[in-house]
VOBA-1610 file (N, C-alpha, C; in pm, whole numbers, padded with zeros to 5 digits, always signed):
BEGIN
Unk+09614+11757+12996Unk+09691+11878+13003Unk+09701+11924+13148Unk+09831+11965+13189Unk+09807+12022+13342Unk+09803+12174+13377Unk+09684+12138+13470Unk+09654+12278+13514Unk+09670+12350+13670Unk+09733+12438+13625Unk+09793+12496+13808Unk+09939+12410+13806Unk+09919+12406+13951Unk+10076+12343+14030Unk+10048+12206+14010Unk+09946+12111+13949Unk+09892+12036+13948Unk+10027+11904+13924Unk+10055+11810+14040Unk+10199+11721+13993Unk+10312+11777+14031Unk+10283+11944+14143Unk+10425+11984+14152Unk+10442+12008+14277Unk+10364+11893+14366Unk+10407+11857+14505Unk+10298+11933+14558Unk+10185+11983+14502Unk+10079+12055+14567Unk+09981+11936+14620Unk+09886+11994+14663Unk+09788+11926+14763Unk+09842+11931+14899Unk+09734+11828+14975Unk+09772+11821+15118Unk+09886+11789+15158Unk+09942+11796+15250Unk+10070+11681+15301Unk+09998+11562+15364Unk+10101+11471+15321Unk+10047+11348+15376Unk+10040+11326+15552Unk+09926+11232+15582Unk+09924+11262+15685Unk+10048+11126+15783Unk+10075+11142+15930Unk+10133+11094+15960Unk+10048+11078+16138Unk+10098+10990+16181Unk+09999+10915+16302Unk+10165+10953+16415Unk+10137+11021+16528Unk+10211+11015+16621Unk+10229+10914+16712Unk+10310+10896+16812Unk+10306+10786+16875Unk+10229+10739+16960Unk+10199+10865+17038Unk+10050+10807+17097Unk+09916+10809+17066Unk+09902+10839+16900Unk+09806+10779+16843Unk+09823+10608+16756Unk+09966+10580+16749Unk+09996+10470+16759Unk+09965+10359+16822Unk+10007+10463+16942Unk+09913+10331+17107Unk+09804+10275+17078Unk+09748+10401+17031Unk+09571+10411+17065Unk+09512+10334+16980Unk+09600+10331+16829Unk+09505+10220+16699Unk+09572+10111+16776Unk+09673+10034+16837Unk+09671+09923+16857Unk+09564+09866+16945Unk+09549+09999+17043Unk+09457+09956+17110Unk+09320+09920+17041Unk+09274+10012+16964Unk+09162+09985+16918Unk+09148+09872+16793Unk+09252+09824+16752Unk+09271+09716+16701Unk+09202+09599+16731Unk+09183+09576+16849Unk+09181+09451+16926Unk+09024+09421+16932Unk+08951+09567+16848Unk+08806+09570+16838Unk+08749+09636+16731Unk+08844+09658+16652Unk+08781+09776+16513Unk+08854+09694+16418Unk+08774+09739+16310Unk+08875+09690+16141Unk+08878+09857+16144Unk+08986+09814+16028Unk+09083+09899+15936Unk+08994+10015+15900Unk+08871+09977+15833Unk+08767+10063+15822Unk+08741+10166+15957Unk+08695+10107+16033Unk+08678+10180+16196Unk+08733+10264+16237Unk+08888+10197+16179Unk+08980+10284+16285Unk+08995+10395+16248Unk+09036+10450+16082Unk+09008+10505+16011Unk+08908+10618+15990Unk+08795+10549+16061Unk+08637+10671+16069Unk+08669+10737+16208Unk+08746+10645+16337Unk+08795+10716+16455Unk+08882+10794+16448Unk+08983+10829+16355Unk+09102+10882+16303Unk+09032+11031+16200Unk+08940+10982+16174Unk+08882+11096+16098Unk+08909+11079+15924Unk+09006+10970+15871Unk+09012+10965+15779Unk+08996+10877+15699Unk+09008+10841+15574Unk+08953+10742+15482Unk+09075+10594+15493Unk+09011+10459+15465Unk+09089+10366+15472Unk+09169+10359+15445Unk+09172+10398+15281Unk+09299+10412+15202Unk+09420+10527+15228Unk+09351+10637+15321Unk+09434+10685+15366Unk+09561+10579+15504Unk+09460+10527+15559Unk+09520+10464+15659Unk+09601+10356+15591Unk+09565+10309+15493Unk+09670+10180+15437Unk+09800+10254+15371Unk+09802+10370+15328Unk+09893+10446+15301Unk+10003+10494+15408Unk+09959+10529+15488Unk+10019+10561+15672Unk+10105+10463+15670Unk+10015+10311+15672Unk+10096+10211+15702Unk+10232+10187+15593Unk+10205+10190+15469Unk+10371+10204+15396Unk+10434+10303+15420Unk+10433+10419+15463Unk+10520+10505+15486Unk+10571+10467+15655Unk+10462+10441+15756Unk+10505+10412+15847Unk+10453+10260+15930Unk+10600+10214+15885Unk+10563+10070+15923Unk+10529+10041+16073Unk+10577+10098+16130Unk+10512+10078+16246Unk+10374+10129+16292Unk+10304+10153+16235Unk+10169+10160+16244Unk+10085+10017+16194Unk+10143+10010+16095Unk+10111+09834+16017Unk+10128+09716+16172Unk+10298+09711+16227Unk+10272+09640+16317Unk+10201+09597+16462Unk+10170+09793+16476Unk+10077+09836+16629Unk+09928+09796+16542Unk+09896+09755+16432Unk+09756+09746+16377Unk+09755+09554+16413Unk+09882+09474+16360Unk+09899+09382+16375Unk+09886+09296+16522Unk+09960+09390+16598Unk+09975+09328+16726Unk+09856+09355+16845Unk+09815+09406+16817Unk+09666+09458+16893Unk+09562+09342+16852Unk+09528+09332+16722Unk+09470+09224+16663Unk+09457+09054+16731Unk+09666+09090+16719Unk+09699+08905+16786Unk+09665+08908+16908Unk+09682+09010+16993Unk+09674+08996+17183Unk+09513+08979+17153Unk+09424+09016+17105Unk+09276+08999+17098Unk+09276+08881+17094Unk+09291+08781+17007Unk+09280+08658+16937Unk+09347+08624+17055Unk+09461+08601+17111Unk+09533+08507+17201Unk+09423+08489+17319Unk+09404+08630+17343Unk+09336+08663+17519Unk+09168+08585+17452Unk+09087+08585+17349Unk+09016+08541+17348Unk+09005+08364+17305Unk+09140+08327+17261Unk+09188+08157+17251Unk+09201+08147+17365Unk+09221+08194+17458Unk+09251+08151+17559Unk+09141+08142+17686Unk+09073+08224+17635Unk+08929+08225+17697Unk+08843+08141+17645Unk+08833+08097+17575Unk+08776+07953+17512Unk+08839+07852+17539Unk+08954+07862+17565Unk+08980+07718+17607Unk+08965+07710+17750Unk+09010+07764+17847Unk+08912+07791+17963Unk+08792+07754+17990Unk+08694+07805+17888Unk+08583+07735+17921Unk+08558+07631+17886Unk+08635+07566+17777Unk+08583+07424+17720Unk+08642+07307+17823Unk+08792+07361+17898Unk+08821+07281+17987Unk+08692+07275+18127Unk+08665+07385+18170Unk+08562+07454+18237Unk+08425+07363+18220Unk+08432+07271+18101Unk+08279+07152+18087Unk+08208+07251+18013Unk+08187+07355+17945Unk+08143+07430+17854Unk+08144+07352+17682Unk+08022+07260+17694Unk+07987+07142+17583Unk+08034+07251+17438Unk+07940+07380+17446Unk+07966+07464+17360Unk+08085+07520+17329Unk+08160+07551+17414Unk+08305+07576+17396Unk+08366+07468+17327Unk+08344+07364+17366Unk+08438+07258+17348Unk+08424+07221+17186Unk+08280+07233+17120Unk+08234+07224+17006Unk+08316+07300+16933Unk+08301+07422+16913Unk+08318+07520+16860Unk+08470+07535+16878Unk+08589+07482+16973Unk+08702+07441+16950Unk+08760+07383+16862Unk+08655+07259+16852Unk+08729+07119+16807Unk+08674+07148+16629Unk+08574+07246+16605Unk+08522+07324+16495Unk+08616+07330+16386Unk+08634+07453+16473Unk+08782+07535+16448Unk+08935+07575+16429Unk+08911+07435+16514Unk+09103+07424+16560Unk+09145+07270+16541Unk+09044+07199+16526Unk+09035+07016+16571Unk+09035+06971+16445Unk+08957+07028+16332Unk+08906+07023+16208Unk+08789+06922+16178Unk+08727+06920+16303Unk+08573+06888+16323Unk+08475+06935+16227Unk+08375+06839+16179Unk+08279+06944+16089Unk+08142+06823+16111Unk+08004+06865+16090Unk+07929+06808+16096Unk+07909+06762+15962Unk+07833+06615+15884Unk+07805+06574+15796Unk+07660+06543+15809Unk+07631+06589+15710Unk+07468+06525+15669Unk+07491+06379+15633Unk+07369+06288+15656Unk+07350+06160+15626Unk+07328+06141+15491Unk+07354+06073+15386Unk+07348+06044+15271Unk+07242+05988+15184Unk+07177+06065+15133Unk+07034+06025+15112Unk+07061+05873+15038Unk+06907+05779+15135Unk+06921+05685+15034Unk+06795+05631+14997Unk+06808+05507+14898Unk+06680+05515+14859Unk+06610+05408+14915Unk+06451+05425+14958Unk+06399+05343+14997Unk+06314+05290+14890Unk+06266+05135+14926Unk+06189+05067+14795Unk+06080+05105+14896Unk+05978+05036+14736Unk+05779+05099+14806Unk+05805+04944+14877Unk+05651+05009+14968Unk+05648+04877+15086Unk+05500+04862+15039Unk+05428+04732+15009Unk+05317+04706+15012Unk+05257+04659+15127Unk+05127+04700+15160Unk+05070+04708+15249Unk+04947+04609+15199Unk+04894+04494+15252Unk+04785+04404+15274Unk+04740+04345+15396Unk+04614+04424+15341Unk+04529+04462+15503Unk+04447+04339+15476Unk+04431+04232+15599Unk+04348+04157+15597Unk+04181+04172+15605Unk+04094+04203+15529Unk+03961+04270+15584Unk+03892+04170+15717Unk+03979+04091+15741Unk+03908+03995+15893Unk+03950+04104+16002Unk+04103+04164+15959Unk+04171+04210+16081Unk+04035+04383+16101Unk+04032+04436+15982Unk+03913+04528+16005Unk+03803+04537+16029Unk+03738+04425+16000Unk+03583+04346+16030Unk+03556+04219+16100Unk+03503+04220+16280Unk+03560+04106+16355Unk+03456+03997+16300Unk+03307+04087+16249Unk+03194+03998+16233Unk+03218+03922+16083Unk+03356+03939+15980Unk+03356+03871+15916Unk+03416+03716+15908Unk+03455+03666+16028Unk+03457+03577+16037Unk+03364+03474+16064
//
């Protein structure tokens, strides 16, 4: 049953992100999740995933902040792996090479008998 204005456009207004708070999540993109940005914004995730369908360009300043992170840090790895950075180079070829380490395949060994000569343990039994 409804009670009050309840369904008749009451509550808050939705909120909306200006442009130079636009800047600012892309910026912080490049180091926060969705969650983060959200607790920096003062509001709940789902609020922020909401923002983003009404305003798509918040979706893409969330997007593109993200990719310049990832590029500027691909690119800093490869730097160092060219750089002789063994670890870099690993963790490239990991990732991007489709490198993976394998365990050895257990196998089975037979029993080995052992016969000890008692001359070889006792010199005075000869």
């Amino acid at each position: 049953m409804k009670q009050g204005n309840q369904g008749d456009g009451g509550g808050r207004p939705p909120v909306e992100l200006t442009p130079e708070q636009i800047i600012e999540l892309q910026a912080l993109s490049a180091v926060l999740t969705k969650a983060q940005v959200a607790d920096y914004f003062g509001i709940c995730e789902n609020t922020l995933r909401e923002i983003e369908k009404r305003q798509p360009e918040v979706s893409e300043a969330y997007k593109k902040g993200r990719v310049k992170q990832v590029a500027s840090m691909g690119s800093n790895l490869i730097q160092m792996a060219k750089g002789g950075n063994v670890t870099a180079n690993i963790f490239y070829l990991k990732t991007q090479g489709g490198w993976r380490e394998t365990e050895a395949e257990a196998q089975e060994i037979p029993p080995i008998n052992i016969v000890v000569d008692h001359r070889a343990t006792d010199p005075a039994a000869e």
